[in-house]
LUMDRENVEX-706965 format. One record per residue (C-alpha): residue in three letters; chain; x, y, z. Coordinates in Angstrom, 2 decimals, always signed. Layout:
<atoms>
<atom aa="ALA" ch="A" east="X" north="Y" up="Z"/>
...
</atoms>
This chain:
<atoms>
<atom aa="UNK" ch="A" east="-7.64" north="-32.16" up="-26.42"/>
<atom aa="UNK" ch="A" east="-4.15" north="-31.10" up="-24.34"/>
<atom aa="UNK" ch="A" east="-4.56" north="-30.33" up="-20.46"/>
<atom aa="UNK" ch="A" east="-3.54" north="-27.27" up="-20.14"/>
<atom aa="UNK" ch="A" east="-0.50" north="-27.53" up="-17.58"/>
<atom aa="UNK" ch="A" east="-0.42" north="-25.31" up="-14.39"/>
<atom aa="UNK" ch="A" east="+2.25" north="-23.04" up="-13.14"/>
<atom aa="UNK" ch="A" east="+3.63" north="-25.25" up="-10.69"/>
<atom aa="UNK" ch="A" east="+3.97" north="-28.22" up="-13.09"/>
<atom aa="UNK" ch="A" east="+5.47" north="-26.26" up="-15.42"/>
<atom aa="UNK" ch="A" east="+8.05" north="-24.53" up="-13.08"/>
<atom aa="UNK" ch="A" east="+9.01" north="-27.62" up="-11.66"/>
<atom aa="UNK" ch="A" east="+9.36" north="-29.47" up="-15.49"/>
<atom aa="UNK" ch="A" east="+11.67" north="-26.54" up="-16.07"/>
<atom aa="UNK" ch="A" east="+14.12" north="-26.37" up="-12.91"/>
<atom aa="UNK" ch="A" east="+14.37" north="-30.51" up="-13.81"/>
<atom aa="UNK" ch="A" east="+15.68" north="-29.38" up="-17.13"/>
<atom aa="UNK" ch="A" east="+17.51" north="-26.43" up="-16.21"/>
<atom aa="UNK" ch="A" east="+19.00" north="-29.16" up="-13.39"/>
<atom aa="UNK" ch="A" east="+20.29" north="-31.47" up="-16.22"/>
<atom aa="UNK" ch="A" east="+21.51" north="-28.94" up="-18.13"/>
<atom aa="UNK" ch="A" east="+23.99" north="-27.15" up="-14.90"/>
<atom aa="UNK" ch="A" east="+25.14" north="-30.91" up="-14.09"/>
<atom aa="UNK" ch="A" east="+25.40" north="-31.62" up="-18.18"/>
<atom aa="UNK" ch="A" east="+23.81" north="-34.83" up="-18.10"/>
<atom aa="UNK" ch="A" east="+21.72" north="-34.47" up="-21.58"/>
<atom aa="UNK" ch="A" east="+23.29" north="-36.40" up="-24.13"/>
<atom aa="UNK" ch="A" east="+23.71" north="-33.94" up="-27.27"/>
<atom aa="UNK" ch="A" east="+20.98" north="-35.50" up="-28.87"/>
<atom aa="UNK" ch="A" east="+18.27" north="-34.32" up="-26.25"/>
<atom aa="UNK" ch="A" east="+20.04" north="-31.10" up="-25.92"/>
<atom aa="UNK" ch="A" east="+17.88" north="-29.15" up="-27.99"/>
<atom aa="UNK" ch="A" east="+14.81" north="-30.94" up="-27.47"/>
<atom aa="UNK" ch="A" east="+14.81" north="-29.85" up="-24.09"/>
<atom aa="UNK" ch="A" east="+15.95" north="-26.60" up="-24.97"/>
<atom aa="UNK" ch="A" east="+13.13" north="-26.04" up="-27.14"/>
<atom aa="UNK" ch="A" east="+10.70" north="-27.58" up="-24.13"/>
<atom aa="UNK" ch="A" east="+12.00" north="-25.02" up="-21.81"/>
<atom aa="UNK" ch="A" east="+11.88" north="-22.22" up="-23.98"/>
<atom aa="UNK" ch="A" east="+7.82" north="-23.47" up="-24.37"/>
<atom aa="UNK" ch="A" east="+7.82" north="-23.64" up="-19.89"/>
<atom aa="UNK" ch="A" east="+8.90" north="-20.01" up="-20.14"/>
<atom aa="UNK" ch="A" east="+6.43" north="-18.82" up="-22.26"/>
<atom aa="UNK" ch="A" east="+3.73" north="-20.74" up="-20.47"/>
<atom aa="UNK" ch="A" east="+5.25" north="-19.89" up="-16.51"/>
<atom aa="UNK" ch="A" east="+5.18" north="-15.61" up="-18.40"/>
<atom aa="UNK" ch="A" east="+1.59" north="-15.87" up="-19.66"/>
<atom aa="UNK" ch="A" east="+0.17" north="-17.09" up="-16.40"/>
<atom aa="UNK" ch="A" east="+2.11" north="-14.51" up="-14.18"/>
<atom aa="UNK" ch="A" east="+0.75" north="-12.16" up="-16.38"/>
<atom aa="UNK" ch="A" east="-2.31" north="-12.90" up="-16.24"/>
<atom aa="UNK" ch="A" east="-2.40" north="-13.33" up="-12.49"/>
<atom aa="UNK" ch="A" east="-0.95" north="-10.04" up="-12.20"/>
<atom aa="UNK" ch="A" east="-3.80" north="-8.45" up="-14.27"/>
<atom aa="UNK" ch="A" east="-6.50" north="-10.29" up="-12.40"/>
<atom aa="UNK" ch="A" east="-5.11" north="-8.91" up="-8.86"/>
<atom aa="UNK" ch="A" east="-4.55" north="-5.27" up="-10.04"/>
<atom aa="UNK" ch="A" east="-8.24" north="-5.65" up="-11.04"/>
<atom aa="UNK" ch="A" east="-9.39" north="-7.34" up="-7.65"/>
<atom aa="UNK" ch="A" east="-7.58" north="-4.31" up="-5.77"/>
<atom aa="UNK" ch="A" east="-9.06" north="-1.68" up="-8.06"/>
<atom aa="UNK" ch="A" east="-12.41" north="-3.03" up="-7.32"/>
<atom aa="UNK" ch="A" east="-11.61" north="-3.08" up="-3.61"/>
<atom aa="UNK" ch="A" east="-10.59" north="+0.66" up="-3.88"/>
<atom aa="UNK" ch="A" east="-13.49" north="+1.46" up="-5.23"/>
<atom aa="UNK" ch="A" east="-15.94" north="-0.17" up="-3.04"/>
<atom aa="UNK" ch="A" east="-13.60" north="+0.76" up="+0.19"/>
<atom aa="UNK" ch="A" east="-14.35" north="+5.13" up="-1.18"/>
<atom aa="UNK" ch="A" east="-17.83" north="+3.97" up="-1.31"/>
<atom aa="UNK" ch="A" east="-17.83" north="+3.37" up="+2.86"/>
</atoms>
């Protein structure tokens, strides 16, 4: 069973590769491993903000509502 990694984690994974990419120092032959890793750190740093998004557009909808109830 895989931990599921948290936003910070991921982020910071990614600015290391993103890093090591700007100064070059992959050798070709991890080049598009990390690429590939990165492109997975997106997708998993999208989905979360997402998510977190929808879950406080629903907190504040339930506060409007209960703030017209007063």
């Amino acid at each position: 069973m895989r931990k599921e990694i948290k936003f910070s984690e991921a982020f910071k994974e990614l600015k290391t590769i993103v890093n090591s990419l700007e100064e070059e120092e992959l050798d070709v032959e991890e080049l598009s491993a990390k690429v590939e890793r990165a492109l997975k750190l997106i997708k998993i740093c999208r989905e979360k903000i997402e998510k977190t998004e929808l879950e406080v557009k629903n907190i504040l909808k339930k506060f409007e509502r209960e703030d017209e109830k007063d």
